[in-house]
C-alpha positions in Angstrom: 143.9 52.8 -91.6 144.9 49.4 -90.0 146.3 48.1 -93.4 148.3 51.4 -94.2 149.8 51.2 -90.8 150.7 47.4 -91.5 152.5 48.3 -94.6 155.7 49.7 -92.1 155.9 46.3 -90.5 158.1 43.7 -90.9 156.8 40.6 -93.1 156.8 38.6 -90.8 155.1 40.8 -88.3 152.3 42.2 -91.1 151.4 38.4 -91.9 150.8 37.8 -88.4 148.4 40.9 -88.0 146.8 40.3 -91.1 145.4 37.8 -89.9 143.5 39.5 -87.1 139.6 39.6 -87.2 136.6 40.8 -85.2 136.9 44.4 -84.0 140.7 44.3 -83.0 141.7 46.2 -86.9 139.1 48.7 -86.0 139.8 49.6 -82.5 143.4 49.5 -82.0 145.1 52.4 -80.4 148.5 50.9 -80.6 150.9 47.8 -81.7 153.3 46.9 -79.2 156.0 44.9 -80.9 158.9 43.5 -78.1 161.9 41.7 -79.4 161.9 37.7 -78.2 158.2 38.7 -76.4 154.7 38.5 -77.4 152.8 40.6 -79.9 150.5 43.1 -78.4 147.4 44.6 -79.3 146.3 48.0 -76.7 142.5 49.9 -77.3 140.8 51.9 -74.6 141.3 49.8 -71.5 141.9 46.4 -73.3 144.7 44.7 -74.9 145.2 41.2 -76.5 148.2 39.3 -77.5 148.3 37.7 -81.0 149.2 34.2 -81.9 150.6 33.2 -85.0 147.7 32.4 -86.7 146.1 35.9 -85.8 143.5 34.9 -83.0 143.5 37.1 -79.6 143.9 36.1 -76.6 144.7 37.0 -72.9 147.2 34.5 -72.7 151.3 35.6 -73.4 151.9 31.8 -74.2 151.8 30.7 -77.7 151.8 34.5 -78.9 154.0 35.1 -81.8 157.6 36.6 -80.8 158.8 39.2 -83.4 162.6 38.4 -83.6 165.7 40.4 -83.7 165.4 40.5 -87.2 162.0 42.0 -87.1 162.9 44.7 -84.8 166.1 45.4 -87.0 164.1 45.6 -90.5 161.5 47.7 -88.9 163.9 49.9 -87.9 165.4 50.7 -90.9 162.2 51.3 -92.8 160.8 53.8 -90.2 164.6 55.7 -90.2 164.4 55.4 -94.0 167.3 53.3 -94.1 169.6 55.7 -92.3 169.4 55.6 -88.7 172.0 58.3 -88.1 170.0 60.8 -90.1 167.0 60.7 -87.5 169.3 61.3 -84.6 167.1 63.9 -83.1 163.9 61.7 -83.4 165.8 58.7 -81.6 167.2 61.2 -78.8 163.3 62.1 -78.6 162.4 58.0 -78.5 159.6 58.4 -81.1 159.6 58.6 -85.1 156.1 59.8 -86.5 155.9 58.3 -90.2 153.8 59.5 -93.0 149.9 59.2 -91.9 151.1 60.4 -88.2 151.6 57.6 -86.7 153.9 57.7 -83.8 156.6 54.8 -83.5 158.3 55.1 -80.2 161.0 53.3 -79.3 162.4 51.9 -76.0 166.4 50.5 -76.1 169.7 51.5 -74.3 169.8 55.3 -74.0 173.6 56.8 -74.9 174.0 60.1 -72.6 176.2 62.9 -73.5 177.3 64.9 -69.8 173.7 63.7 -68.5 171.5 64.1 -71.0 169.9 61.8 -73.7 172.2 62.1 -77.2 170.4 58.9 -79.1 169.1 55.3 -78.4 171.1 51.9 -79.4 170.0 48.5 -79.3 166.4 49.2 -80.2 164.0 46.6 -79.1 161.0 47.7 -78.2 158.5 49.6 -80.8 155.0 51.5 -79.5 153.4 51.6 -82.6 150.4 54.3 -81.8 147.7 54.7 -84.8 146.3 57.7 -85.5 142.7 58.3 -86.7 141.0 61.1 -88.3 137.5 62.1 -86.6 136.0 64.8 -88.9 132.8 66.5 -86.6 134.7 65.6 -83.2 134.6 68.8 -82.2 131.3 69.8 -83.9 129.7 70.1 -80.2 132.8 71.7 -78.2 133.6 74.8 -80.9 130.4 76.9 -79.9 131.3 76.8 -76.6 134.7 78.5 -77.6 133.9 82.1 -79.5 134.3 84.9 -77.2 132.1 87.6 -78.5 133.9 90.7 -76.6 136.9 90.0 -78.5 135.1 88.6 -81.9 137.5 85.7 -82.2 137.6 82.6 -80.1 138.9 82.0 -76.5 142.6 81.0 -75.7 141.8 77.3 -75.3 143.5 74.5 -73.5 142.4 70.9 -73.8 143.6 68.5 -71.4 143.7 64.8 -71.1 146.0 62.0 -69.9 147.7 60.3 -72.9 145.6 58.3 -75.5 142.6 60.1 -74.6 141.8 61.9 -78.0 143.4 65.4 -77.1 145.1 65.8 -80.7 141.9 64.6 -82.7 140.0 67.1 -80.6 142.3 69.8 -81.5 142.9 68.8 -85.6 139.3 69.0 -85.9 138.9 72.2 -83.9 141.1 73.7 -86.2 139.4 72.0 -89.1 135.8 74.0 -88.6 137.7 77.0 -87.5 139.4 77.1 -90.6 136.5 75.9 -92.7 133.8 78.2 -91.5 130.2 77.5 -91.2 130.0 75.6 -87.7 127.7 77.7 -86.3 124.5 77.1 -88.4 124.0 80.7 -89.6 124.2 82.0 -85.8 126.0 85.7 -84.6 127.5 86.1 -82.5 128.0 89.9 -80.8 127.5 91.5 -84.2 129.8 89.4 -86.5 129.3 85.6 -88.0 131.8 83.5 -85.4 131.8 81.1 -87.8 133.4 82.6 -90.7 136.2 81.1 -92.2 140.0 81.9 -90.0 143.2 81.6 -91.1 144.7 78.8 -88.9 148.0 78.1 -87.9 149.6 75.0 -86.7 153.0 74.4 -85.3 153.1 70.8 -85.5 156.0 69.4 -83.5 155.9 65.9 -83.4 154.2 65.9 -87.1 150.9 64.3 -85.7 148.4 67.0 -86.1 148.6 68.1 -89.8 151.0 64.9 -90.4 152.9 66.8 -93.3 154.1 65.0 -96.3 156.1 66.2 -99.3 154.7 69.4 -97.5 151.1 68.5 -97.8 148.9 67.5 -94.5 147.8 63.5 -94.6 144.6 65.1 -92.0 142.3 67.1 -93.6 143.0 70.8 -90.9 140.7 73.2 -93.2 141.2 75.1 -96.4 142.7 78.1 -94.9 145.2 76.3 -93.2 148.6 77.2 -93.0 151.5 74.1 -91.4 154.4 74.3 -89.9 156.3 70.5 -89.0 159.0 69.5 -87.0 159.9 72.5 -85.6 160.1 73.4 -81.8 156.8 74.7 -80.6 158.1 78.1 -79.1 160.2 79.1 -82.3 157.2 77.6 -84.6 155.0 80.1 -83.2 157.3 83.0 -83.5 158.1 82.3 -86.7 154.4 81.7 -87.6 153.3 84.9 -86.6 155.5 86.4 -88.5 155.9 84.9 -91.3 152.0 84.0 -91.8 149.6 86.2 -89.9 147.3 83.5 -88.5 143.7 84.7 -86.3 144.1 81.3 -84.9 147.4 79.9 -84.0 147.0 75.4 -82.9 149.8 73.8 -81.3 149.7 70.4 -79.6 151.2 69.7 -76.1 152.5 72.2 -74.4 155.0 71.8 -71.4 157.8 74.0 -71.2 158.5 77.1 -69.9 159.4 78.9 -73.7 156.2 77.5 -74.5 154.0 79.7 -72.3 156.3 82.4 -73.0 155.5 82.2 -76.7 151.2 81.6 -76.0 151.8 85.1 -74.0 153.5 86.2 -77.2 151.0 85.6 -79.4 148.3 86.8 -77.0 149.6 90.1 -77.4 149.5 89.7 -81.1 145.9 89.4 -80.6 145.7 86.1 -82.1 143.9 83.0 -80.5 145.4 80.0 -79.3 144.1 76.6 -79.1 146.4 74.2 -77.1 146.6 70.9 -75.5 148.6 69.7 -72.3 148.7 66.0 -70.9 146.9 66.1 -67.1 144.6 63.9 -65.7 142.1 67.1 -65.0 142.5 71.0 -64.4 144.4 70.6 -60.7 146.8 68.6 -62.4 147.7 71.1 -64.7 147.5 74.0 -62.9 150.2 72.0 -60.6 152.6 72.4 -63.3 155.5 74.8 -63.0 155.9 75.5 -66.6 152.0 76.7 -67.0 151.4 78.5 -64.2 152.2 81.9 -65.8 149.6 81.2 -67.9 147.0 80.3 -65.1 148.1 83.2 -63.1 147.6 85.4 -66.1 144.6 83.6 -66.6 145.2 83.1 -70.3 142.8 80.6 -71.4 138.9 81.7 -71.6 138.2 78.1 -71.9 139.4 74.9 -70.8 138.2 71.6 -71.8 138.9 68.5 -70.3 138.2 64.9 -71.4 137.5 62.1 -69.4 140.2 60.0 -68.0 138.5 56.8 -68.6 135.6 56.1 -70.2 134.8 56.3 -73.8 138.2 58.0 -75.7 137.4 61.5 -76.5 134.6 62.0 -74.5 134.2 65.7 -73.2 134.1 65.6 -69.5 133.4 69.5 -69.2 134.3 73.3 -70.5 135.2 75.7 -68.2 135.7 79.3 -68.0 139.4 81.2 -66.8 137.8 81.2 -63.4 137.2 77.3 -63.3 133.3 77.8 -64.2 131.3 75.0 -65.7 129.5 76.7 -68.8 126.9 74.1 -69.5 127.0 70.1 -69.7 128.5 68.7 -72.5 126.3 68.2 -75.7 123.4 65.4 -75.1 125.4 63.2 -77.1 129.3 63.6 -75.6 132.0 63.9 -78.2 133.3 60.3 -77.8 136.2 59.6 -80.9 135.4 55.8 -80.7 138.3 53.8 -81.8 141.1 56.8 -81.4 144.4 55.9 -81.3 148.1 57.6 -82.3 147.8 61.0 -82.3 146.0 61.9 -79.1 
């Protein structure tokens, strides 16, 4: 993963990292490349800066700058050469490249009657790694089937940024759409484990990361995508359009968004979600969710831990706020995560 995520950089910039040893290429969570400023590596509570001949250290002096003209040539290769063409992903300040990793930017922002129409002057690139964890969510699916209704619980899984919330959720859909997770077990008269068809409305390209219309992450063979396309209409138009049992979208935050989960809960279909929060209060606290807390929508919420271990499952509730049972003996912990999360 670390040297297909290299091959966007700048020469300059890839020379430098490929140089980097020890643990640094297998941990990274993200690249922090400042114009004129030191080169930065970020993992789970750590970071290093990088000197020229690839050694970390703590210290900012003697790290290698990326120039202007790093910053401009790795601009034009993640906008394809046409910056005015990803317009919407710059008003945004991220670009999700093939493999979904997430570039976001930081520059001078260029309003239009208040609001946010594009970035200029771009100097300042996040770039966030994503990893695949096939079996992360081996130990958390169980806990999800709801046997009244023979299909799984609305689900919510919530975490601060960086914390593994999108690995959780691409590999929940994964062995919902692949069958066979619950080792020959039934589950109030039918086999919860049977294969679903799964749908995911994949805004930001980072859970299925489409390309040429195929997903990079492996999501299950009974999988159906939809990218780039705003989360309320993606759901709509999914239901209609595809008939999913299980319907995965990633981050949710505004009101049309838990107008459209209430949509789909009518439909009867199950939806697995994710929202950023530092634990349950802090989402319930939202404006924009509580219709769905009121409603009590989601049979299950899981919530990583804020710290620790990235990915690690810091409970499951019930709609009521219930503990069901400790996390597996072994927590779900997606050791290295980065990107997508």
């Amino acid at each position: 993963m670390w040297d297909a995520v290299l091959q966007w950089l700048p020469g300059s910039v890839r020379a430098v990292l490929g140089r980097v040893s020890g643990e640094w290429p297998d941990r990274a969570e993200e690249i922090r490349i400042r114009e004129g400023r030191p080169l930065e590596l970020v993992a789970s509570n750590d970071y290093a800066f990088v000197g020229p001949d690839g050694r970390t250290t703590r210290q900012p002096e003697g790290a290698f700058r990326p120039s202007r003209d790093d910053c401009l040539k790795l601009l034009d290769r993640v906008t394809n050469h046409s910056v005015y063409t990803m317009e919407e992903q710059l008003r945004r300040g991220y670009i999700t490249v093939p493999g979904g990793h997430r570039i976001g930017l930081s520059g001078r922002a260029v309003l239009d009657r208040g609001a946010i129409r594009t970035l200029q002057q771009i100097g300042g690139f996040n770039v966030r790694i994503a990893r695949e964890a096939r079996g992360c969510a081996a130990g958390v699916v169980p806990l999800l089937w709801n046997a009244e209704a023979r299909r799984p619980h609305h689900t919510l899984i919530v975490s601060p940024p960086q914390r593994g919330k999108t690995t959780l959720l691409r590999d929940a859909a994964r062995l919902l759409s692949a069958g066979g997770w619950a080792d020959g077990a039934g589950f109030g008269g039918e086999r919860a484990d049977r294969a679903r068809k799964v749908g995911i409305v994949d805004e930001r390209s980072e859970i299925a990361a489409l390309v040429d219309g195929r997903p990079s992450f492996d999501v299950g063979p009974r999988t159906d995508v939809l990218d780039g396309c705003p989360k309320a209409e993606g759901m709509m138009l999914m239901i209609r359009a595809m008939s999913p049992e299980v319907l995965v979208v990633d981050e949710l935050g505004r009101p049309e968004d838990a107008e459209a989960v209430l949509e789909a809960l009518h439909a009867g279909i199950a939806v697995l979600a994710t929202a950023h929060g530092r634990d349950l209060a802090d989402v319930r606290g939202r404006p924009s969710l509580a219709p769905l807390f009121e409603a009590k929508v989601f049979g299950r919420i899981v919530t990583l831990t804020p710290s620790g271990p990235t990915g690690a499952v810091l409970d499951v509730r019930d709609a009521e706020g219930r503990r069901l049972e400790a996390p597996p003996a072994r927590p779900v912990n997606i050791r290295g995560l980065g990107g997508s999360t």
